[in-house]
C-alpha positions as a Markdown table, in Angstrom:
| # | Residue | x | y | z |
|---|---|---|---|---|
| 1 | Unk | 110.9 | -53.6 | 135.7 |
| 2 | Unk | 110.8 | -53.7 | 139.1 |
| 3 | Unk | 112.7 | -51.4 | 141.9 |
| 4 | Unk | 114.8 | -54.0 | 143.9 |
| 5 | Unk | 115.7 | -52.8 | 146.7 |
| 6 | Unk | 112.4 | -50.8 | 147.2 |
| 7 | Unk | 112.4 | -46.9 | 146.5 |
| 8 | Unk | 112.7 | -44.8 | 149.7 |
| 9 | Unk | 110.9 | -40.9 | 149.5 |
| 10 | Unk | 111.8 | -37.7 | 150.7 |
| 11 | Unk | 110.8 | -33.9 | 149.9 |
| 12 | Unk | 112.8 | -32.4 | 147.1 |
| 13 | Unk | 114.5 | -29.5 | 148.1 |
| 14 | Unk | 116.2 | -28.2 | 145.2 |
| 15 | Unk | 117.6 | -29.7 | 142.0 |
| 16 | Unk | 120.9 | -27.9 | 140.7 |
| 17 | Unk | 123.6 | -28.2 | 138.4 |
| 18 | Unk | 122.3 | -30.0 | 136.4 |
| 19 | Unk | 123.4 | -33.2 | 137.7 |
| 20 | Unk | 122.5 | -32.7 | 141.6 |
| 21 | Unk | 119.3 | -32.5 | 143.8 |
| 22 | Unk | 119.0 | -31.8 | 147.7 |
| 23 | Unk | 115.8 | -33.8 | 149.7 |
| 24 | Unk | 114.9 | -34.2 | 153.1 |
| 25 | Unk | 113.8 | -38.0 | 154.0 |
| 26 | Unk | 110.5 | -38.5 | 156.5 |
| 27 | Unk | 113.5 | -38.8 | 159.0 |
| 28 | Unk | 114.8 | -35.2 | 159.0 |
| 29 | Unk | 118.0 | -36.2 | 156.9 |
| 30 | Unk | 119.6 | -34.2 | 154.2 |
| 31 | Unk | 120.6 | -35.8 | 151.4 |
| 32 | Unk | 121.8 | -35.1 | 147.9 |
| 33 | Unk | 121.1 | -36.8 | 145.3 |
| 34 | Unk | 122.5 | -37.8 | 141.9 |
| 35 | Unk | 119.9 | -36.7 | 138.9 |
| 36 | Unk | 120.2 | -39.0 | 136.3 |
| 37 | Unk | 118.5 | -36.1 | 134.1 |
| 38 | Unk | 120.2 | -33.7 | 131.5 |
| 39 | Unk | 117.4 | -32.1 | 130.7 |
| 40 | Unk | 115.1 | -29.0 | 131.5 |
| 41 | Unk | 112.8 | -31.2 | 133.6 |
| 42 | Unk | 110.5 | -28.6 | 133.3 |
| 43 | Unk | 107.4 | -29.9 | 135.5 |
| 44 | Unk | 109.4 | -32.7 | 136.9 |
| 45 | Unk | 111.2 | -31.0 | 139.7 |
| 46 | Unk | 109.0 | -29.0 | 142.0 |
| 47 | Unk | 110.2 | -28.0 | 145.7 |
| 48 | Unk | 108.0 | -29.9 | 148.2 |
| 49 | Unk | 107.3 | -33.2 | 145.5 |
| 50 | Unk | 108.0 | -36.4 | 146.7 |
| 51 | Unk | 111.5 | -37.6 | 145.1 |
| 52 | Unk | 111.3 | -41.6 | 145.2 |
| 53 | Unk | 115.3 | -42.6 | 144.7 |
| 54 | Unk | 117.6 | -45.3 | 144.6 |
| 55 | Unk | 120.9 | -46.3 | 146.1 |
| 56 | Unk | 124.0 | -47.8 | 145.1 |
| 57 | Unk | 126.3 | -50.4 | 146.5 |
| 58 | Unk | 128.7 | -49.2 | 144.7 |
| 59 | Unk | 131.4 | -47.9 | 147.5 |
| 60 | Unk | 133.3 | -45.4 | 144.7 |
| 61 | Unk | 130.1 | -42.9 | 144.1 |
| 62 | Unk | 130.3 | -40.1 | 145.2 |
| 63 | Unk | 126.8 | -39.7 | 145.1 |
| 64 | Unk | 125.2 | -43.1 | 145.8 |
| 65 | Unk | 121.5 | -42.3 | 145.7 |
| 66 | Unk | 120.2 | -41.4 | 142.9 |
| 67 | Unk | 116.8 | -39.9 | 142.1 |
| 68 | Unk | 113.9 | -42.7 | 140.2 |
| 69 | Unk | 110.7 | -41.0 | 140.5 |
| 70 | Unk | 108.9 | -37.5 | 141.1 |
| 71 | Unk | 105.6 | -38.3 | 142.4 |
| 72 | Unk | 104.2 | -34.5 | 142.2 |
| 73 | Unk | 101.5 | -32.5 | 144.7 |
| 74 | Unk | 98.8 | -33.5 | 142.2 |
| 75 | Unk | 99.7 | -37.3 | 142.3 |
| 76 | Unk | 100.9 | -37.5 | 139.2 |
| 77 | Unk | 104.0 | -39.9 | 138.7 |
| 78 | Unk | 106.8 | -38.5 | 136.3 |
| 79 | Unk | 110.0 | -41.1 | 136.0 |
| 80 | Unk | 113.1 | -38.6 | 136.0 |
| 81 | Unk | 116.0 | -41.3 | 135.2 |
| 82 | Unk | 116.2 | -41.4 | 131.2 |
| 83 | Unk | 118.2 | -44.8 | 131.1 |
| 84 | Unk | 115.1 | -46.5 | 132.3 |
| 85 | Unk | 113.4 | -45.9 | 129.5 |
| 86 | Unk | 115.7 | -47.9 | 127.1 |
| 87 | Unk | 115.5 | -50.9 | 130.0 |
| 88 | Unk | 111.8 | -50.4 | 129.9 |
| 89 | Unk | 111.7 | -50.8 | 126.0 |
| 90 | Unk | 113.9 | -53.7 | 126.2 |
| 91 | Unk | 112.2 | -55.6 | 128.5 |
| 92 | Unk | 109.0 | -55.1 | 126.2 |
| 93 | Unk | 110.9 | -56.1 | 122.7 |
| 94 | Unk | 112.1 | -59.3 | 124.8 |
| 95 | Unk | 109.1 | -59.8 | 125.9 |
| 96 | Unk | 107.2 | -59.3 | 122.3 |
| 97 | Unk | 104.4 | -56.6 | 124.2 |
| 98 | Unk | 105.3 | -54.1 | 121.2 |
| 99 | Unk | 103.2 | -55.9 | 118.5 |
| 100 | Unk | 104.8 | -53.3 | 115.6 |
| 101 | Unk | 108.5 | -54.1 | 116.6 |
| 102 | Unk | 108.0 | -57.9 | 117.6 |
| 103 | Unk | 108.6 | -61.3 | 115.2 |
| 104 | Unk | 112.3 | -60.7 | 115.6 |
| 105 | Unk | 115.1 | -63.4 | 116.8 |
| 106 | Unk | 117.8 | -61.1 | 117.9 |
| 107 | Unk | 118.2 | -57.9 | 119.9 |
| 108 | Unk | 121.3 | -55.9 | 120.6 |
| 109 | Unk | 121.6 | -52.9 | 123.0 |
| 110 | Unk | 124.2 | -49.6 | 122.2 |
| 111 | Unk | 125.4 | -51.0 | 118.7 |
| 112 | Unk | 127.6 | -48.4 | 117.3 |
| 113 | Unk | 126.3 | -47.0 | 113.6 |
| 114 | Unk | 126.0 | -44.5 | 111.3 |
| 115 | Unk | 127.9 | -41.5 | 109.4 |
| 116 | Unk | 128.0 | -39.9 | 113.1 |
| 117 | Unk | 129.5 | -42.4 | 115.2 |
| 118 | Unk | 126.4 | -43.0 | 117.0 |
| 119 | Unk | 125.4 | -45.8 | 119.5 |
| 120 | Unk | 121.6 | -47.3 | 118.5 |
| 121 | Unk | 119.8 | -48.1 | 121.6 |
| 122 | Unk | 118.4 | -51.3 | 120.2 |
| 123 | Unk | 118.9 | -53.1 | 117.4 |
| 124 | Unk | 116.4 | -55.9 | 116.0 |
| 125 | Unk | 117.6 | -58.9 | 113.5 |
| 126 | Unk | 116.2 | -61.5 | 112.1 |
| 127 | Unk | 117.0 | -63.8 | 108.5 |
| 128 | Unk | 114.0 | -62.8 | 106.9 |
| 129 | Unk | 113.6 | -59.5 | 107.4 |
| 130 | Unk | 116.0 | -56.4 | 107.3 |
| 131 | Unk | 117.5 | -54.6 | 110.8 |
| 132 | Unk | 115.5 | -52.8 | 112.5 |
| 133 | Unk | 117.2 | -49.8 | 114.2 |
| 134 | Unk | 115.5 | -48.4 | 117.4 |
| 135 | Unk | 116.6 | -45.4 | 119.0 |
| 136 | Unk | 114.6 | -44.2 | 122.6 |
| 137 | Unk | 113.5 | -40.7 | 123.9 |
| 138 | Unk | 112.0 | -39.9 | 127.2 |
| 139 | Unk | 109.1 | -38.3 | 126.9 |
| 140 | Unk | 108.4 | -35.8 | 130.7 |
| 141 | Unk | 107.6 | -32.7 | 129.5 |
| 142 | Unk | 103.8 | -31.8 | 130.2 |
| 143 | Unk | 102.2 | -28.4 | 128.8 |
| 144 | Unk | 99.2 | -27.6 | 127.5 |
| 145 | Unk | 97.5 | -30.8 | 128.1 |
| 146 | Unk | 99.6 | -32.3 | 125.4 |
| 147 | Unk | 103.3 | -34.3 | 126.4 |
| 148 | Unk | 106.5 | -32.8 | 124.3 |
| 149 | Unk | 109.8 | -33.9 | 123.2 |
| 150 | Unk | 112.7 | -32.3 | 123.8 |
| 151 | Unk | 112.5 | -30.1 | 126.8 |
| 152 | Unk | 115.5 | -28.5 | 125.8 |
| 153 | Unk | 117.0 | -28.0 | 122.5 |
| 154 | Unk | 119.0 | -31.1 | 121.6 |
| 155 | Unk | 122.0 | -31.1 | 119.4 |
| 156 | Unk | 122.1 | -35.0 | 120.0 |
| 157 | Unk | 118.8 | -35.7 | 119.6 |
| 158 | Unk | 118.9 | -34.2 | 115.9 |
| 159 | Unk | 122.2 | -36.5 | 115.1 |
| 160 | Unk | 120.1 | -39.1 | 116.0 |
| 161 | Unk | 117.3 | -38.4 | 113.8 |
| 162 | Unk | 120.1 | -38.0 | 110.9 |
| 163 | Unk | 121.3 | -41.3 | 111.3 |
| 164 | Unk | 117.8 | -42.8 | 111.4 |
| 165 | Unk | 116.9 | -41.4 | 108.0 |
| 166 | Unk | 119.6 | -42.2 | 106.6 |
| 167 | Unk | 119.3 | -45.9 | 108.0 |
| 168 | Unk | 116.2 | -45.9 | 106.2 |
| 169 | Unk | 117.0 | -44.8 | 102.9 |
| 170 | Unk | 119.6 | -47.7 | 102.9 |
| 171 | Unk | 116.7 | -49.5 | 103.1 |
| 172 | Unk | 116.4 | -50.6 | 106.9 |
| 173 | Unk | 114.0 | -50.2 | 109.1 |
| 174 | Unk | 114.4 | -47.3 | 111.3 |
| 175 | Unk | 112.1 | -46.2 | 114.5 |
| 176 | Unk | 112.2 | -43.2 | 116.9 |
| 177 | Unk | 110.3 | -44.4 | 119.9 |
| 178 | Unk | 108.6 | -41.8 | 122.4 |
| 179 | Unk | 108.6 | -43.7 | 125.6 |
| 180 | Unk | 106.3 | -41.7 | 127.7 |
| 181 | Unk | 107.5 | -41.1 | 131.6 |
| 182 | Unk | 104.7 | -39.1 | 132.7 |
| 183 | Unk | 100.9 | -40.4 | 134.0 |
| 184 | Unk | 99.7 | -37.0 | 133.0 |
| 185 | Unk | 100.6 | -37.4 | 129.2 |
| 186 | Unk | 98.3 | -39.1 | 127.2 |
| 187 | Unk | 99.4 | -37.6 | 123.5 |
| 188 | Unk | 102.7 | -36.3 | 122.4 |
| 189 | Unk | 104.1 | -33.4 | 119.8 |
| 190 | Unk | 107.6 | -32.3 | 118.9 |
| 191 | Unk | 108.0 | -29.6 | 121.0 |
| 192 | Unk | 108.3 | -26.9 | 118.1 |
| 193 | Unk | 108.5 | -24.3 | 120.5 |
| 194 | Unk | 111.5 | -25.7 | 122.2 |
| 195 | Unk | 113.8 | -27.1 | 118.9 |
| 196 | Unk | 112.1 | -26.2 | 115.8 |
| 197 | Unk | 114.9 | -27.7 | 113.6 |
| 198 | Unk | 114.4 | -31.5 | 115.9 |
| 199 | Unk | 110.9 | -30.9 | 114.6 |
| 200 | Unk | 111.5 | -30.0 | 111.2 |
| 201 | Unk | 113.8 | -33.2 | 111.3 |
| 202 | Unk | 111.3 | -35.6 | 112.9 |
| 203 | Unk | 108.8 | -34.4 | 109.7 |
| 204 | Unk | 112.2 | -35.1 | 107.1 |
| 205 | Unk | 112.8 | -38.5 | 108.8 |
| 206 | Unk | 109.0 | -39.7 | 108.7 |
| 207 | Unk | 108.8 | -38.9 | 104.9 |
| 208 | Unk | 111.7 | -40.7 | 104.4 |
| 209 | Unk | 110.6 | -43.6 | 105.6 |
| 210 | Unk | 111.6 | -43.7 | 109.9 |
| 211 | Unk | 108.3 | -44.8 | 111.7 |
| 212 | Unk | 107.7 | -43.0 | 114.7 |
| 213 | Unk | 106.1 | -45.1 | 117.7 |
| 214 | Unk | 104.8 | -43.6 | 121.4 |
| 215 | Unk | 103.8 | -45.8 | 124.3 |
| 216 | Unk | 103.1 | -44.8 | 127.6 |
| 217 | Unk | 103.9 | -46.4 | 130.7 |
| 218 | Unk | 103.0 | -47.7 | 133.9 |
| 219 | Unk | 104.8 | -46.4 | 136.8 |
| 220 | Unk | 104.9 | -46.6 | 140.3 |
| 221 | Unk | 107.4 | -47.1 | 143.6 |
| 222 | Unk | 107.2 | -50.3 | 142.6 |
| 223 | Unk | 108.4 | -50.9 | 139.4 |
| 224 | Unk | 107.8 | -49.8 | 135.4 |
| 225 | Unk | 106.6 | -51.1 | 132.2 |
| 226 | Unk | 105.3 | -50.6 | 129.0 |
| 227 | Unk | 101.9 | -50.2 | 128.5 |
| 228 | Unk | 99.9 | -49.2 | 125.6 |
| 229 | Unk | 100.3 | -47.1 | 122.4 |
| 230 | Unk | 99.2 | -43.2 | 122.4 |
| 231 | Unk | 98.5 | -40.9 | 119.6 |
| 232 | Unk | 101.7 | -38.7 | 118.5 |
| 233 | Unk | 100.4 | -35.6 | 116.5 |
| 234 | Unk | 103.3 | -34.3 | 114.1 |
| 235 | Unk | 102.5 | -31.3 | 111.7 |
């Protein structure tokens, strides 16, 4: 995926409700930002790092930039817009660079399924072989030398895992993929200490039967992609 038009920088301020983030550009400017983020972003959004961000043509935002990248003090590069991560998987299951999801002839984006009225992010077909039902997390959080998912306790994020297992004990194939969005991270956990029950889930939904996959990724003010499997350590 690449970042057309190019990124522009500037010096992160402050990030704030939630949903907002004040920067200065190499001009002097003051912008704000939208943050494409409803997480903690703990790590992600410290005063004085470089906020690489995007903006909009769209004339009916109120916000029409809207924050990409953190690139932090230490040079580490941390991608703060979630959605990407379900563009970056899509672009690797199109493109077959996920050897454990590839062989299929049909994939579908935000189908609606489930008990829980859910949306999968990606869904995988093919005549000779059952579904295979994908759902995408954003991995950012950094502590301890070890990458974490979530950053906050996640109400959603256990419906999802609910739906998954119960995907595959219909007998589908069912996948919670960590898409890592940090250069720092090269293994990830559940973050216990954050959501014990979304970890107790992730263990439920592994022994019955949902595979769990974690890539990192390649990232830069250029553009993203999918890169190469790393270890994910649940117990």
């Amino acid at each position: 995926m690449q970042f057309e038009p190019a990124l522009k920088p500037a010096r992160l301020i402050q990030r704030y409700k939630r949903f907002l983030a004040d920067v200065i550009t190499p001009d002097g400017d003051a912008l704000t930002l939208h943050c494409p983020n409803t997480g903690a972003m703990t790590g992600c959004a410290t005063p004085g790092d470089t906020v690489w961000y995007s903006t909009s043509d769209n004339r009916k935002r109120r916000y029409p930039h809207s924050w990409e990248l953190t690139e932090t003090a230490s040079g580490q590069w941390i991608g703060v817009n979630t959605l990407r991560a379900n563009t970056l998987v899509g672009e690797a299951l199109r493109a077959g660079t996920i050897p454990e999801l590839a062989g299929y002839a049909q994939l579908r984006g935000e189908v609606r399924y489930g008990a829980e009225n859910s949306r999968i992010d990606w869904l995988l077909s093919a005549e000779d072989r059952a579904d295979c039902y994908i759902e995408v997390k954003s991995v950012t959080l950094l502590q301890h030398q070890s990458g974490y998912f979530p950053d906050a306790v996640t109400l959603r994020g256990q419906k999802h895992l609910r739906e998954l297992q119960a995907m595959a004990e219909r007998g589908y194939r069912a996948v919670l993929f960590f898409a890592v969005l940090h250069s720092g991270i090269d293994r990830v956990s559940p973050a216990r200490h954050i959501d014990p029950h979304y970890a107790d889930l992730v263990l439920q939904a592994q022994h019955y039967g949902v595979e769990v996959l974690c890539y990192g990724c390649q990232l830069s003010r250029h553009g993203m992609r999918v890169h190469s499997p790393l270890p994910i350590i649940i117990s």
